[in-house]
Each structure stands twice: as structure tokens, then as C-alpha cells.
C-alpha positions in Angstrom: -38.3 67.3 46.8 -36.2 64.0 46.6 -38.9 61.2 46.4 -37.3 59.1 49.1 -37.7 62.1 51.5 -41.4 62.5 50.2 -42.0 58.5 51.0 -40.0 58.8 54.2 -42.1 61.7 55.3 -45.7 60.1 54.4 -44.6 56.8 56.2 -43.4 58.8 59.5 -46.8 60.7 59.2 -48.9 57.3 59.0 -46.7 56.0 61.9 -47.2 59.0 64.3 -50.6 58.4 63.9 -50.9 54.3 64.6 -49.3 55.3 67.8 -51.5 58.1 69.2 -54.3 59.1 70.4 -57.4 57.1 71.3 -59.7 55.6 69.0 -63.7 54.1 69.0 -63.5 50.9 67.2 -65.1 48.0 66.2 -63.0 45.9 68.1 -64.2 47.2 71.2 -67.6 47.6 70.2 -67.2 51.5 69.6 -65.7 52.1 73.6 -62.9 54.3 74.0 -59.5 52.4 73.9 -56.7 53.9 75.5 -53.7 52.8 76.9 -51.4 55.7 77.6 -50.8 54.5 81.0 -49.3 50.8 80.0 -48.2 51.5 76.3 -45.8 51.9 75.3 -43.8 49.3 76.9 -40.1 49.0 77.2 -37.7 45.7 77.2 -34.1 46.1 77.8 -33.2 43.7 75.3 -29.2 43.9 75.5 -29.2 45.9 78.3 -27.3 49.6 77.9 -26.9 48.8 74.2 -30.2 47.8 72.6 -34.0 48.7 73.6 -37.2 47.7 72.1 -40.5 49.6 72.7 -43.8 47.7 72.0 -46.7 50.1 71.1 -50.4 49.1 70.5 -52.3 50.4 68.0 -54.5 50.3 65.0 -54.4 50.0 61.5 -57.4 50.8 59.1 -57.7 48.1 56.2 -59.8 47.7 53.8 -62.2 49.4 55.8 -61.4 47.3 58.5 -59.6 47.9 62.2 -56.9 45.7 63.0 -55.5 45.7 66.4 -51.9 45.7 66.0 -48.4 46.0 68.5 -45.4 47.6 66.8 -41.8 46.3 68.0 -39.6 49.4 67.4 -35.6 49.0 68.0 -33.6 52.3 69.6 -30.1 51.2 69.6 -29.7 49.6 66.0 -28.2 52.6 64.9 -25.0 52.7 67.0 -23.9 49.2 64.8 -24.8 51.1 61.5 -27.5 49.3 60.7 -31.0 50.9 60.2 -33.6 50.4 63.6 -36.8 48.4 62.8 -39.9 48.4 63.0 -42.3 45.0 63.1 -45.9 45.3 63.3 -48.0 42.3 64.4 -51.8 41.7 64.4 -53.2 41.4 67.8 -55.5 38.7 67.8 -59.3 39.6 69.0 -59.2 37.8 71.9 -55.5 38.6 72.9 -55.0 41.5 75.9 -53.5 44.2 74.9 -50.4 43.7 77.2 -50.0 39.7 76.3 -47.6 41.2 73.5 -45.4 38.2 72.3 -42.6 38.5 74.4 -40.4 35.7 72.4 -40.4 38.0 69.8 -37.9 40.5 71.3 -35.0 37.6 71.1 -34.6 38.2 67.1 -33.3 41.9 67.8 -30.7 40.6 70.0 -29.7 38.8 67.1 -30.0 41.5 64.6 -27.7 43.4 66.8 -24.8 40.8 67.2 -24.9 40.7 62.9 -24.8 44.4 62.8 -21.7 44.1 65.7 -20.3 42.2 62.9 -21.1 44.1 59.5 -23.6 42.2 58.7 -26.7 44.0 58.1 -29.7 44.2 56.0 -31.7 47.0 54.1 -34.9 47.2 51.8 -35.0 44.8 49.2 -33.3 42.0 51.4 -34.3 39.2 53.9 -33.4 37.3 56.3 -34.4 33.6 57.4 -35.2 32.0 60.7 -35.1 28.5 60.6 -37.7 25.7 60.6 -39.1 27.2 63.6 -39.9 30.8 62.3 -39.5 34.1 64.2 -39.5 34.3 67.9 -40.1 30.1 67.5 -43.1 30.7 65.9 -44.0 28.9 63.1 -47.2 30.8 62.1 -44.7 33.7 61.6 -42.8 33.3 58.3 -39.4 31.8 58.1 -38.0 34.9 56.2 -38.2 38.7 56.7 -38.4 41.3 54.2 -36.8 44.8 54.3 
């Protein structure tokens, strides 16, 4: 088996399961979380052309449960360049469906540089000014792929 495949299928695996299924955690104090119902949500961000979806989920680190939304892009593809996928930690006190919505404005972006040929792949980066993503400057300037 090509080793790419082999990666690409273990990541795919460990992504189907941060976005199903419900969960006891500590975050809510062992309770049942589920959200089926409101997530996952869906932005028209260039509408016809490019769509985000924001899931929420959890991630298990160092035996610890982080609250987490994923931004995942349907639409990349048509312009050739791969579809993403950024994860965010949800803060403890944040609802679930106060997802930062500012942060679906740098896909529009990545979509008008893929328009043009201009796109980006593992190993690269991209930066966002002063301000940081989505005008945020807790979120780092650059992005890796």
C-alpha cells in the first residue's frame, strides 16, 4: 500500500470520528452532548460556488477533551486547489453555536487565489496581515499546509 494512501486513510478514519456520534465528557461534566439537530452548520460563503460547513466536536489530547468546531470547504475543488479543513478550540465557556463567524471570510479569499492559480499545498503557508485570520490577532498571522 502506497504510504500516502495509508496516512490519507488513518486521517479520514480520525476525522469521521471527531464528527460523529455523541460523547460523555468532562466538559460537560460527563452529560450526553449532542448536537445532530444544529450541527453541522452551513454558510454560503460565495454563494453557488463555495460552501463551508462548521462541525463541533471533540478531540482527545493528552488525555484531555478539547471542544473543537471544524471549518470544512466543499467547493475548493472546482479551482484545483485542495478543500480545507481548519479546526478551532472552542473555548469552555463559548456555546456551541457562537462558532466564529469572521472566520468564514478567509475561504472567500482562498477561492479568488485558486480562481487565479494561485494555490497552496502541504509544506506551504500563507500570511494574513497584522491583524491575523478572520481579524483575529490571537490566531496566527500565517497558516500551515
Amino acid at each position: 500500500m502506497d504510504l500516502r494512501v495509508g496516512a490519507a486513510r488513518k486521517l479520514a478514519l480520525a476525522i469521521s470520528g471527531w464528527f460523529g456520534g455523541a460523547k460523555a465528557n468532562s466538559v460537560t461534566d460527563g452529560q450526553l452532548t449532542t448536537y445532530h439537530d444544529v450541527f453541522p452548520q452551513s454558510a454560503d460563503v460565495i454563494p453557488g460556488r463555495l460552501k463551508v460547513r462548521i462541525f463541533l466536536h471533540e478531540i482527545e489530547y493528552e488525555k484531555e477533551i478539547l471542544s473543537c468546531w471544524s471549518y470544512v470547504t466543499d467547493g475548493l475543488v472546482a479551482q484545483k486547489q485542495k478543500e480545507i479543513i481548519f479546526t478551532l478550540r472552542r473555548d469552555p465557556g463559548q456555546k456551541p453555536e457562537d462558532y466564529p463567524r469572521e472566520l468564514l471570510d478567509p475561504f472567500a479569499t482562498f477561492f479568488h487565489y485558486a480562481e487565479r492559480g494561485q494555490l497552496v499545498d502541504v509544506g506551504q503557508s500563507t500570511l494574513f496581515g497584522e491583524t491575523g485570520l478572520g481579524g483575529r490577532q490571537r490566531l496566527s498571522r500565517h497558516r500551515l499546509y
